[in-house]
N, C-alpha and C positions, 0 to 999 in steps of 0.2 A: 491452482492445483490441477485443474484439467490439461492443462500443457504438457504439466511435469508428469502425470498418470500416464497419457496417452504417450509417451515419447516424442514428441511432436520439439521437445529443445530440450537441453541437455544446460546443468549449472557447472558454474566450475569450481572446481576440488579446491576448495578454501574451507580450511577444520573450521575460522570464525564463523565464517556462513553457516558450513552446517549444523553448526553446533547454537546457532540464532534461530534457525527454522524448526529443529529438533524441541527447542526450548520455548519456543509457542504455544498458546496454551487456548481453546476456544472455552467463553465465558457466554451464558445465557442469563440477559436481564429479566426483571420481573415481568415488563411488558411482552419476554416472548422473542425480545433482539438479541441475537447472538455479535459478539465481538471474537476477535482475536487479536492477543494482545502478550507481552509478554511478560513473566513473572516478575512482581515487585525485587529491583535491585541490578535484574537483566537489562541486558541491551536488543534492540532490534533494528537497528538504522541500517546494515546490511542487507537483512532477510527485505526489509523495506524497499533499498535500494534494487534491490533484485526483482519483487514482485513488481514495481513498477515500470523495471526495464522490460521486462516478459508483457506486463499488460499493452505499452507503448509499440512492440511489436505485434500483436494482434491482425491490426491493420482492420480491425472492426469500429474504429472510432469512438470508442469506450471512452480512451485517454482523455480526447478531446472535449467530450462530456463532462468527463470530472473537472475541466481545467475551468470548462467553461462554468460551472456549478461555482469555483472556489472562487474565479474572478468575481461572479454576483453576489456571493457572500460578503467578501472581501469590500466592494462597491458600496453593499449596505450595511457597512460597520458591523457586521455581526460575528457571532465566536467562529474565531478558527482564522479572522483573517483583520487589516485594519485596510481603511480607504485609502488606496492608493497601493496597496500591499500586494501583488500580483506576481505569482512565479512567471521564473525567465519562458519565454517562448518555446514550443517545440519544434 
């Protein structure tokens, strides 16, 4: 959101898109964690696709962080990923 707030990149006029990110909704668990996620029945593989193009451009090395997080996950059989399971390269 701080990309998109500050003007710093601009989306493009796609009514699905906006209408994915419109349609997101932030959730606060009991322990205090917020999600966002989108309403039971919606789609968000879009808005998905997008926030992780914007984050990938940063150039802060965030991405690389998270990729590296999912590969170890993914290594130690744990949820979200199986041994051997590793996104394609960036």
């Amino acid at each position: 959101m701080p990309l998109l707030n500050s003007g710093r990149c601009e989306l493009l006029d796609h009514l699905r898109l906006h209408a994915q990110l419109l349609g997101l909704e932030r959730r606060t668990a009991r322990g205090g964690r917020d999600s966002i996620d989108h309403v039971p029945g919606s789609h968000d593989d879009l808005a998905n696709a997008a926030a992780g193009a914007l984050l990938g451009q940063q150039g802060n090395g965030l991405f690389l962080l998270y990729q590296r997080e999912y590969e170890a996950r993914c290594a130690a059989g744990a949820a979200g990923g199986r041994p051997g399971d590793t996104p394609p390269p960036v």
